[in-house]
N, C-alpha and C positions, 0 to 999 in steps of 0.2 A: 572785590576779591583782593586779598593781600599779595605781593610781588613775592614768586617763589624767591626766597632766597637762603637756602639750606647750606650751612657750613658743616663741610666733612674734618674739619681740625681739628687734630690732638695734640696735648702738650703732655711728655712724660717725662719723671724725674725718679730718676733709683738715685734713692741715697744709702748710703753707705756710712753706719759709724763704728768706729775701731775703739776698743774701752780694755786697756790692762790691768790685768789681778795678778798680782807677784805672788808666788808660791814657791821662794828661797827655803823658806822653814816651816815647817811644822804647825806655828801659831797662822804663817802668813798663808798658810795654805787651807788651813782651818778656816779664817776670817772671808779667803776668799769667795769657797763654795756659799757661805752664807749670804754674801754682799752680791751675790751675782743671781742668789735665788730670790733678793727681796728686789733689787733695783729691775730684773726684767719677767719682773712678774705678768704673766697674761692678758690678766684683768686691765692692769695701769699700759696697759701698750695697747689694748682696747680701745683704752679712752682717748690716747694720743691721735688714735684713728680718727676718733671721732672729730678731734680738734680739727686734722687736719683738714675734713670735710667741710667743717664751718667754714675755714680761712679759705679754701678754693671756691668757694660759694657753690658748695654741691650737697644732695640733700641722699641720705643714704636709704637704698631701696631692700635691701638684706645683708647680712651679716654670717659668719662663721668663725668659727676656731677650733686649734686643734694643737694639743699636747702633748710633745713626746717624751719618753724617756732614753738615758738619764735626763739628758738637758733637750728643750729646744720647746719652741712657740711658733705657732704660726696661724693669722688672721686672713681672711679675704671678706671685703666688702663691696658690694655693686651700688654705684651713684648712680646719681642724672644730674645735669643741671639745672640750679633753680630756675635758670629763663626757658619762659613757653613763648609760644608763636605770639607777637605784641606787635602793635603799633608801625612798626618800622619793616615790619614781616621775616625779622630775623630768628632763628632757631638754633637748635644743635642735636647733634647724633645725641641718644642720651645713653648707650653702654657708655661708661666709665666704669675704674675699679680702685681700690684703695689695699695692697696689700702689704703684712709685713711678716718676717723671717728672722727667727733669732739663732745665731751657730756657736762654737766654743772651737777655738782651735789650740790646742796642747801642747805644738810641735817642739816649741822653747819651752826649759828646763826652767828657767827662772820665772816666768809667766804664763798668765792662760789669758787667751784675747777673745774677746765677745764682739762680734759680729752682727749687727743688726740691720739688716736690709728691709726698708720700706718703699717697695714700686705704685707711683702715684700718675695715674692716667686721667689726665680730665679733659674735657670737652667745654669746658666754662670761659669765661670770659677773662675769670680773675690770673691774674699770677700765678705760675704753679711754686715759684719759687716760695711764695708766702707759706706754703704747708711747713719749712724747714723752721718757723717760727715757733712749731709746736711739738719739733723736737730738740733745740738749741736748749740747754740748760739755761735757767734763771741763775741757779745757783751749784756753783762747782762740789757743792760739799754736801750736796743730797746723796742720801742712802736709800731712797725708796725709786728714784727714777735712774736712768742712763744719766754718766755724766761723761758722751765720750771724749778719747785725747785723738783721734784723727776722725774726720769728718769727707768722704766724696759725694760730691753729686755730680750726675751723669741727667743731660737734659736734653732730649731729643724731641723733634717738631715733626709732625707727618701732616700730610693733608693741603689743605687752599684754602687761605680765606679772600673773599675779594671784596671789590667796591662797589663800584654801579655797575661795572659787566665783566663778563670772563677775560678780559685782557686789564682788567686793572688787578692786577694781584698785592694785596697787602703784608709786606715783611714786617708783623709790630710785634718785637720779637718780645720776650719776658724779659724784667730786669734781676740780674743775681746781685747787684751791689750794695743793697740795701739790707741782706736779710744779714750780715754776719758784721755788720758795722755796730756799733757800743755790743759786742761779747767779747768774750776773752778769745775769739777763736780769729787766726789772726789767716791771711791770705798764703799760701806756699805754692801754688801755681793756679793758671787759667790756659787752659788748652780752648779758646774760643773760636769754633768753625761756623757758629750757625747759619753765618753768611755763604758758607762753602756746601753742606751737606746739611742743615739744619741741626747740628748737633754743639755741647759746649761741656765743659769737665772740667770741675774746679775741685780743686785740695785745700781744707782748712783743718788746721790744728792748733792747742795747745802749746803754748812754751814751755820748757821743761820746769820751771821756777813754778807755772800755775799746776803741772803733773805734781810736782815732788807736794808741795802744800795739800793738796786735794788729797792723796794718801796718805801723809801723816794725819791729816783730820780723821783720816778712817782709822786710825790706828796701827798702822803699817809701820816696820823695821825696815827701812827703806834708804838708801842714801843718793845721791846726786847722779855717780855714777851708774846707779844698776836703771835711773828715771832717764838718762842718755844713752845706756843699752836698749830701753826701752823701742825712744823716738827712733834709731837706729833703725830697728829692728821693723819697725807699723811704716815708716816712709819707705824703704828698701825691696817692702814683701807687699805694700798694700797700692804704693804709688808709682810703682814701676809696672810694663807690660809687656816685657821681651828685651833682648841683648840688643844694645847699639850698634 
């Protein structure tokens, strides 16, 4: 008979992308509703899902989705882990879920900001950090996918893993240093506690030079200043959490 040995540990990541559409004028406001209907379309956030499943090494057991109007999306997927009881008599809980949320927020005159939340729970072996691989843009100047300008992930750990008995407890925490190295997306803070409370909170963004470029490709009347109101505007309302 195989050594029980059942890990009750999960690794979860809400990520969080911030994506601006200027709606100064008429033409930019026009372009925008279009560029926000083809880049978070359903279907292709679907399939991001799907990616992200691959790269966690989880195998998806159902699916949904659901459409609102005017705007918004929203998926839920139930995994398991590819590993079953083997050799070493090790396993895993197999609820996991994969879900994602799409919002539009108005509040600014000059922009509309697209809000994408994807909460990623796995029970797998793999890096949870690797799922953000499948949603970092290849290329800034895509019109059919997200290409956002601020980026949070929120990484919390529950559970115990151990070694050969209940008093060796294993901290082998994920690594985030890897996933946002060769992008344009560059480091703007690490709130790292996992050691404290098994949690960690990292900010990445776009520079303003890679923002302003990415919207004139889209065809946007756009200048330096209104792409610094911008970042302003996504660091101050998206990366802060209460008065000092």
């Amino acid at each position: 008979m195989l050594e029980k040995k059942i890990s009750n540990l999960s690794t979860t990541l809400i990520v969080n992308s911030y994506e601006c559409f200027p709606i100064q004028t008429d033409e930019n406001e026009k372009k925008s509703h279009k560029l926000i209907r083809e880049k978070y379309d359903a279907t292709d956030l679907i399939s991001t899902s799907r990616a992200i499943s691959s790269l966690i090494g989880t195998e998806i057991i159902g699916e949904s989705k659901f459409t609102f109007e005017p705007f918004g999306d929203s998926g839920a997927f139930l995994i398991k882990a590819r590993e079953s009881l083997s050799n070493s008599g090790v396993t895993h809980l197999k609820e996991s879920h994969i879900s994602f949320h799409t919002y539009v927020e108005n509040i600014n005159i000059e922009f509309l900001v697209v809000r994408l939340e994807y909460h990623i729970c796995s029970c797998s072996e793999y890096n949870v950090y690797d799922s953000v691989k499948a949603i970092i843009p290849i290329l800034l100047e895509s019109q059919n996918l997200p290409t956002p300008d601020l980026i949070t992930l929120d990484y919390i750990r529950r559970g115990a893993k151990f070694s050969n008995t209940s008093n060796e407890i294993r901290f082998d925490y994920h690594d985030a240093n890897e996933v946002f190295k060769k992008t344009n997306y560059r480091l703007i803070n690490d709130n790292d506690l996992i050691h404290v409370n098994g949690t960690r909170q990292i900010f990445l963004s776009l520079d303003k030079m890679d923002i302003l470029t990415k919207l004139k490709t889209f065809g946007y009347e756009i200048s330096q200043s209104d792409v610094e109101s911008f970042i302003i505007f996504l660091q101050r309302s998206y990366c802060s959490f209460g008065e000092d």
